[in-house]
C-alpha positions as a LaTeX table, in Angstrom:
\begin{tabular}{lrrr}
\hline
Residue & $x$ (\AA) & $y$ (\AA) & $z$ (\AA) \\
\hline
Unk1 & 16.36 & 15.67 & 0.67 \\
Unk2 & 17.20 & 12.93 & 3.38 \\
Unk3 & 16.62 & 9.57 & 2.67 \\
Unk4 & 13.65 & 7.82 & 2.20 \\
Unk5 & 12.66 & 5.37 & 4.63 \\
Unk6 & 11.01 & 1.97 & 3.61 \\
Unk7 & 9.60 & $-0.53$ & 6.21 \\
Unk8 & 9.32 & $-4.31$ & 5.09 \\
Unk9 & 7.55 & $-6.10$ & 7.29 \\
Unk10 & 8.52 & $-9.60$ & 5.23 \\
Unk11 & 11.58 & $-10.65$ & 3.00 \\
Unk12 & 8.88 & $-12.40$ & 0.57 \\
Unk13 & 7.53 & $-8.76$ & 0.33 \\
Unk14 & 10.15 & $-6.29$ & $-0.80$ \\
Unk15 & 9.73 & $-2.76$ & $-2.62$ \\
Unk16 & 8.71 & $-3.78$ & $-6.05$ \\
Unk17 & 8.13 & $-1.12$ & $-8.46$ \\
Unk18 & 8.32 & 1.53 & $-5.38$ \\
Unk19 & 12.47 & 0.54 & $-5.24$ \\
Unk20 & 12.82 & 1.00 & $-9.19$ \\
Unk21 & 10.75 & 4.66 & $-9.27$ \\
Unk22 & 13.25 & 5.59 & $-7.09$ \\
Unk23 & 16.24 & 4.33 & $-8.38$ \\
Unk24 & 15.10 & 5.79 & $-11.81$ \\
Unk25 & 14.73 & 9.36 & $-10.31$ \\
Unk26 & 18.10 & 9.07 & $-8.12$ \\
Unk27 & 16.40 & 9.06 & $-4.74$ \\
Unk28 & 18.40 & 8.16 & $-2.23$ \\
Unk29 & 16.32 & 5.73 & 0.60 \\
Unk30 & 16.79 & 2.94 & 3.01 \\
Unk31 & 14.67 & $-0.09$ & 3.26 \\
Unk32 & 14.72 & $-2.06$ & 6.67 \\
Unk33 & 12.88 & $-5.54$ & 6.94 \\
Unk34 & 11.81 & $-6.70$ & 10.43 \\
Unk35 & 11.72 & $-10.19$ & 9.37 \\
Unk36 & 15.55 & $-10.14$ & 8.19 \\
Unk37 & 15.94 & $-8.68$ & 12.04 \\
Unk38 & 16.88 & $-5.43$ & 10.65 \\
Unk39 & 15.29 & $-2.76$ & 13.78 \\
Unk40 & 13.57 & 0.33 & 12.81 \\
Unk41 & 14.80 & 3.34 & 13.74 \\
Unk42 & 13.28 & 5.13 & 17.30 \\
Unk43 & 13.12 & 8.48 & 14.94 \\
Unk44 & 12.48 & 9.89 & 11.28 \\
Unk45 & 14.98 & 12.30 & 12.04 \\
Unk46 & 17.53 & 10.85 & 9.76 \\
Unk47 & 14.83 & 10.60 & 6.82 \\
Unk48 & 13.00 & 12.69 & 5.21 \\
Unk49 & 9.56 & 10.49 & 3.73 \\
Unk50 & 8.26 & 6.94 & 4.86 \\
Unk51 & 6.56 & 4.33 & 2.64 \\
Unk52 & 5.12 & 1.25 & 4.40 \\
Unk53 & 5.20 & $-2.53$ & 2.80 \\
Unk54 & 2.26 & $-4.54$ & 3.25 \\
Unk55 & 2.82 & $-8.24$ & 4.73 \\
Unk56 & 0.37 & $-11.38$ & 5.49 \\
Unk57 & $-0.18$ & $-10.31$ & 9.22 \\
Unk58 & $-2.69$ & $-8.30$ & 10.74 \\
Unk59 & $-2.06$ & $-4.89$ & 11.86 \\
Unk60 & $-4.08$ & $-5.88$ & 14.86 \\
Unk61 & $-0.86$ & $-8.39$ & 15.37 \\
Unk62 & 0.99 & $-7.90$ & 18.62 \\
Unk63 & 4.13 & $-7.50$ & 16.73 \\
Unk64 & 6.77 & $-4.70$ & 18.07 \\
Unk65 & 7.43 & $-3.82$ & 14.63 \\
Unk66 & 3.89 & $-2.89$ & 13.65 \\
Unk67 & 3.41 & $-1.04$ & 16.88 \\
Unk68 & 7.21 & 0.92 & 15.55 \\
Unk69 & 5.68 & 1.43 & 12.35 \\
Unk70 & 2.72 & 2.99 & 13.58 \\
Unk71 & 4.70 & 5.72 & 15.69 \\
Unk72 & 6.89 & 6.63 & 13.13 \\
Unk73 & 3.70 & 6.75 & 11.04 \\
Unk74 & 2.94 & 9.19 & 13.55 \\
Unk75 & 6.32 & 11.11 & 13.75 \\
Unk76 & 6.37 & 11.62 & 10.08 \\
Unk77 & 2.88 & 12.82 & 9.81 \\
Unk78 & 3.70 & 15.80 & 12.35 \\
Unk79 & 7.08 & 16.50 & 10.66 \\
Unk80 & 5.71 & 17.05 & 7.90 \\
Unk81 & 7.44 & 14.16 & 6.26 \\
Unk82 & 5.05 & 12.48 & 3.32 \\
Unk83 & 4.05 & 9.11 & 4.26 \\
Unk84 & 2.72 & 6.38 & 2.34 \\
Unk85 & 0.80 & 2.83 & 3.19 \\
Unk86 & 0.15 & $-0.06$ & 0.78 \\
Unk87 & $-1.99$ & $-2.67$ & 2.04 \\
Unk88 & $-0.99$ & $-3.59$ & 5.22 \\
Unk89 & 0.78 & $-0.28$ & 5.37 \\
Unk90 & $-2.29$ & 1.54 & 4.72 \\
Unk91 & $-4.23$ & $-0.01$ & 7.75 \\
Unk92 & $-1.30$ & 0.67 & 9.58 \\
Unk93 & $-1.60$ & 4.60 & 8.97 \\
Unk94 & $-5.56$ & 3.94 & 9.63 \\
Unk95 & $-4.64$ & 2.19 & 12.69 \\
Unk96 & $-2.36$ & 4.59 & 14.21 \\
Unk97 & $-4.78$ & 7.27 & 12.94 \\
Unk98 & $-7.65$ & 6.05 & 15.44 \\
Unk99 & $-9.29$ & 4.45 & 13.02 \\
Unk100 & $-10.62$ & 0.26 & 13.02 \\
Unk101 & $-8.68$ & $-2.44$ & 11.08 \\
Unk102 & $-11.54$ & $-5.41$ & 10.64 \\
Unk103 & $-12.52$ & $-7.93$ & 8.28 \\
Unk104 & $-12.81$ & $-6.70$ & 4.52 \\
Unk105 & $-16.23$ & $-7.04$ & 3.28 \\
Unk106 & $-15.19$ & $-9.29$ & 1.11 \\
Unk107 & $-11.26$ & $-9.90$ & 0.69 \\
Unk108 & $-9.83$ & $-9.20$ & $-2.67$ \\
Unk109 & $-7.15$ & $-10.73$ & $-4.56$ \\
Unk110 & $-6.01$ & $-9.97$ & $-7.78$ \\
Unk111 & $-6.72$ & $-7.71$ & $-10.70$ \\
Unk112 & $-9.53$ & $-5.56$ & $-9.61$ \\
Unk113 & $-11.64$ & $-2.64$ & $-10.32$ \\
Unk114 & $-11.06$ & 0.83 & $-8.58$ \\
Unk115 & $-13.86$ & 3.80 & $-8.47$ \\
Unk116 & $-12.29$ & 6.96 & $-8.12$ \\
Unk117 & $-14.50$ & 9.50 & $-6.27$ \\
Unk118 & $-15.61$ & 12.68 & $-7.84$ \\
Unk119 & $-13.78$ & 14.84 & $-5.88$ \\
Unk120 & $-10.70$ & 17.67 & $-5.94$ \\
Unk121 & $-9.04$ & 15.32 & $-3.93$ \\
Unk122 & $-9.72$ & 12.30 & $-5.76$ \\
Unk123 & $-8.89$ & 13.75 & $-8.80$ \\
Unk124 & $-5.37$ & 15.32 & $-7.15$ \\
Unk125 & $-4.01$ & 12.12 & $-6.35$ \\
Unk126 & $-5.57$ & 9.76 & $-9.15$ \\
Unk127 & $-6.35$ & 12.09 & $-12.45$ \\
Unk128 & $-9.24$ & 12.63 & $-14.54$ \\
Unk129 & $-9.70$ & 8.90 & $-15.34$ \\
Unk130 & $-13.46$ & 7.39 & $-12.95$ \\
Unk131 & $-11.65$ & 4.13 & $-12.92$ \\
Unk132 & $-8.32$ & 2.05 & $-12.19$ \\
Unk133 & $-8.06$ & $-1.79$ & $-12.39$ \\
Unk134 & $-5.05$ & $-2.30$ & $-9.70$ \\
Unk135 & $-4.11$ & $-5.41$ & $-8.09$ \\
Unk136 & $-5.24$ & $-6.57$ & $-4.38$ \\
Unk137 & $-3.95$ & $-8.95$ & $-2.06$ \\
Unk138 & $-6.03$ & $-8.93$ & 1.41 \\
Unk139 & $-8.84$ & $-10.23$ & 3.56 \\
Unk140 & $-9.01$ & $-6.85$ & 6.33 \\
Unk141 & $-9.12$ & $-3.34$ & 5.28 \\
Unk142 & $-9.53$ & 0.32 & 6.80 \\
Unk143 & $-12.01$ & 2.55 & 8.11 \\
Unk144 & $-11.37$ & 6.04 & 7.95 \\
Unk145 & $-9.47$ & 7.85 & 10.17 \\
Unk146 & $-11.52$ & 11.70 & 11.51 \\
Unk147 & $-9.64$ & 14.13 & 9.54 \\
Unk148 & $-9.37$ & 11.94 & 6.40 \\
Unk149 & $-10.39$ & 12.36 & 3.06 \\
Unk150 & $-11.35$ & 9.32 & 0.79 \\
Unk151 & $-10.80$ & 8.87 & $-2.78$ \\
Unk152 & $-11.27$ & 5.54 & $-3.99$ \\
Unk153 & $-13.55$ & 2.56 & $-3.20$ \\
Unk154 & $-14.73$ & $-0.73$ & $-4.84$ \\
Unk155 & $-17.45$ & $-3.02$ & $-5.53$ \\
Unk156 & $-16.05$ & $-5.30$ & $-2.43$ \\
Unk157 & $-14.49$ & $-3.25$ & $-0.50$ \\
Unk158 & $-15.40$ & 0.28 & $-0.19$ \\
Unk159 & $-12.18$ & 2.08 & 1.45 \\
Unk160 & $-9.51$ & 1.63 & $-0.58$ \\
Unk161 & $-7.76$ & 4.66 & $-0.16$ \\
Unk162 & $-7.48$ & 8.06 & 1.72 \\
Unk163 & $-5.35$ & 11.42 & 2.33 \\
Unk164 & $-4.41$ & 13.52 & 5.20 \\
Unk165 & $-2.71$ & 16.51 & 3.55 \\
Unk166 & 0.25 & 14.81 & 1.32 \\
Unk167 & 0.18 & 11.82 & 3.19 \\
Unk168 & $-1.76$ & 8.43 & 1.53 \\
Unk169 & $-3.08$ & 5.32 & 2.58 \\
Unk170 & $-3.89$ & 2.51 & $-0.17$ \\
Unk171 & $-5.78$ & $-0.79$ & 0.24 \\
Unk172 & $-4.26$ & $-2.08$ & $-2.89$ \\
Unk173 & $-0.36$ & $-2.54$ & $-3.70$ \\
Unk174 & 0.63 & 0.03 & $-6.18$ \\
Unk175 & 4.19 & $-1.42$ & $-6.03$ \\
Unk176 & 3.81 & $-4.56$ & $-7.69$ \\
Unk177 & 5.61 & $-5.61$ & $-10.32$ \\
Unk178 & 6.06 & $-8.81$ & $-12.16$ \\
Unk179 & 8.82 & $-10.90$ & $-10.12$ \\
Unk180 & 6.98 & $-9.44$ & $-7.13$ \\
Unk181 & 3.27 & $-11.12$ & $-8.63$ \\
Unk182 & 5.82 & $-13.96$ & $-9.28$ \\
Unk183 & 6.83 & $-14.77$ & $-5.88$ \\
Unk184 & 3.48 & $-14.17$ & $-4.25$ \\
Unk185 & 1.82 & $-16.97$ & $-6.98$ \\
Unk186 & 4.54 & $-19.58$ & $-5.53$ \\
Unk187 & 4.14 & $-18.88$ & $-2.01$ \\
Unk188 & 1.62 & $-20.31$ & $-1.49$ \\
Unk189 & $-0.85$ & $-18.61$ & 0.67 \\
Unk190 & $-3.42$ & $-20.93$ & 2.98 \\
Unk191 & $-6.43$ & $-18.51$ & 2.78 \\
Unk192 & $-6.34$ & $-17.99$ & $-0.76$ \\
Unk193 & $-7.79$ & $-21.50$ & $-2.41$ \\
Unk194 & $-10.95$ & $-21.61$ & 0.18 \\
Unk195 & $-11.41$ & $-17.95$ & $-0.53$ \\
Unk196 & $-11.74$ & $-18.56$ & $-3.97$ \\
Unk197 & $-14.39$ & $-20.90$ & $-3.81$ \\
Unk198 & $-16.57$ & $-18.31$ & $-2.04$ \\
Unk199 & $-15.76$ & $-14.92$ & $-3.29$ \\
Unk200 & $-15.45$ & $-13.63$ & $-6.96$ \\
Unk201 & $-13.66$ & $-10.84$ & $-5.66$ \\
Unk202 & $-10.60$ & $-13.23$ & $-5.49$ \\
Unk203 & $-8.73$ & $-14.57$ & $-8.60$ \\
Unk204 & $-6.79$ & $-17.75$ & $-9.32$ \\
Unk205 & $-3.00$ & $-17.72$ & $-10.39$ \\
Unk206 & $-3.44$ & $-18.46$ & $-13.76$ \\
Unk207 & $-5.85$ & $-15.48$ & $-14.06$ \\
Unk208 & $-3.57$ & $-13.07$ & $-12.65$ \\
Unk209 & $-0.42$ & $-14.14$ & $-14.92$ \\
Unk210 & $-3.13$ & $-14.14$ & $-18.12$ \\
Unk211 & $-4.00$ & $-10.15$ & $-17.08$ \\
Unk212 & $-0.33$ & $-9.18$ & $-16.03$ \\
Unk213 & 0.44 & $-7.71$ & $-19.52$ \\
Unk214 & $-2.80$ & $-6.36$ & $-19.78$ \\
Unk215 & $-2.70$ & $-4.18$ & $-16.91$ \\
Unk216 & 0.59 & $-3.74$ & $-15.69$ \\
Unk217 & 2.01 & $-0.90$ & $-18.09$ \\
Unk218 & $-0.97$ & 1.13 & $-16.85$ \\
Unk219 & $-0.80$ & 0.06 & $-13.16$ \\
Unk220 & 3.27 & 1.47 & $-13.19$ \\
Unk221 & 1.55 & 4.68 & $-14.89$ \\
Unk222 & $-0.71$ & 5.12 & $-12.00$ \\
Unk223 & 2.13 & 4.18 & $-9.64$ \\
Unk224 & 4.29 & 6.62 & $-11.25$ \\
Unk225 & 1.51 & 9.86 & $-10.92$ \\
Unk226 & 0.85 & 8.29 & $-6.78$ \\
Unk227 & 4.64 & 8.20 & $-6.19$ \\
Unk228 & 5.31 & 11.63 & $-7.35$ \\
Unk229 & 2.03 & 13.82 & $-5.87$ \\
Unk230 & 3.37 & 11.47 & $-2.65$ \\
Unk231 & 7.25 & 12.64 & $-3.23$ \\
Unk232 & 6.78 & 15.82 & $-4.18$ \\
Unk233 & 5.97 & 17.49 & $-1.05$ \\
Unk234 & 9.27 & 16.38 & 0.26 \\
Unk235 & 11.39 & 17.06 & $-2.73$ \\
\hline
\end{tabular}
């Protein structure tokens, strides 16, 4: 198959676990990051799948390279090329979709629960297990796009994913991995300390580095079943 195309949106925010699935299985791909001043491309035509990064901006931003994300969103979709959104790239397929990018409920951050609907579709993209705990980092989320099917809520925010055909939206980031968890701890971000103090939906660093080795083997596993159902109908 072409190459994979990954879109970073921020050099703090690279491919994670996503880049080392790949690697692993000898897929060939490209990632571009608009904050490095690296352009995306006009067309998919030279690729032949799209994953989207998340980043700390809105997709409501007037940012060229969210507005280029969101047609090549587009192009991929009616190529038949699988696409897939984490976070920020997940509003972004919402977005471009039709669908509203607002406030979350309540922003999440952290090790969190996931409900997995009881549905065929659920089921297809997440297995036979009701429940996930994956990790968030966000304060807006998605509605859902006409045409799409949901699969996964929680307690604070209740779209956190959806499909169109093989193509799949996430509110969460399925591509972390440790350094990744690492280098979002020591950023820094300004939201995240007064959200604490008024949502228990978000964590504290030393929380989320106490629960990394609790979760993460079985967040990869998760990432590893997503990345292939999202893969395969491109291999």
């Amino acid at each position: 198959m072409k190459p994979i195309l990954i879109l970073q949106h921020m050099s703090s925010d690279g491919p994670g676990y996503l880049q080392t699935w790949l690697r692993d299985r000898g897929l060939d791909h490209e990632v571009l990051d608009s904050e490095a001043g690296q352009g995306f491309p006009a067309s998919m035509a030279d690729h032949g799948a799209l994953a989207v990064l998340g980043g700390a901006m809105s997709a409501n931003d007037d940012l060229p390279a969210l507005r280029r994300a969101e047609a090549l969103i587009l192009q991929a979709m009616a190529q038949g090329k699988p696409v897939i959104g984490h976070c920020l790239g997940g509003q972004l397929m919402a977005r471009a979709l039709g669908a509203k990018v607002s406030a979350s409920p309540a922003p999440e951050i952290g090790w969190q629960p996931l409900k997995v609907l009881d549905t065929p579709p659920a089921r297809d993209w997440f297995g036979e297990a009701p429940s996930h705990t994956v990790m968030h980092w966000h304060y807006e989320s998605f509605g859902l796009p006409v045409g799409a099917q949901w699969l996964a809520s929680s307690p604070a925010c209740p779209h956190q994913a959806f499909c169109v055909g093989p193509h799949l939206a996430m509110q969460f980031h399925i591509e972390i991995d440790a350094a990744k968890l690492g280098r979002w701890l020591d950023h820094g971000d300004p939201l995240w300390a007064p959200a604490q103090k008024r949502h228990a939906s978000v964590q504290d660093a030393q929380t989320m580095r106490t629960l990394l080795p609790q979760h993460l083997a079985a967040h990869h596993r998760l990432a590893d079943r997503l990345y292939t159902r999202w893969i395969g109908a491109a291999a």
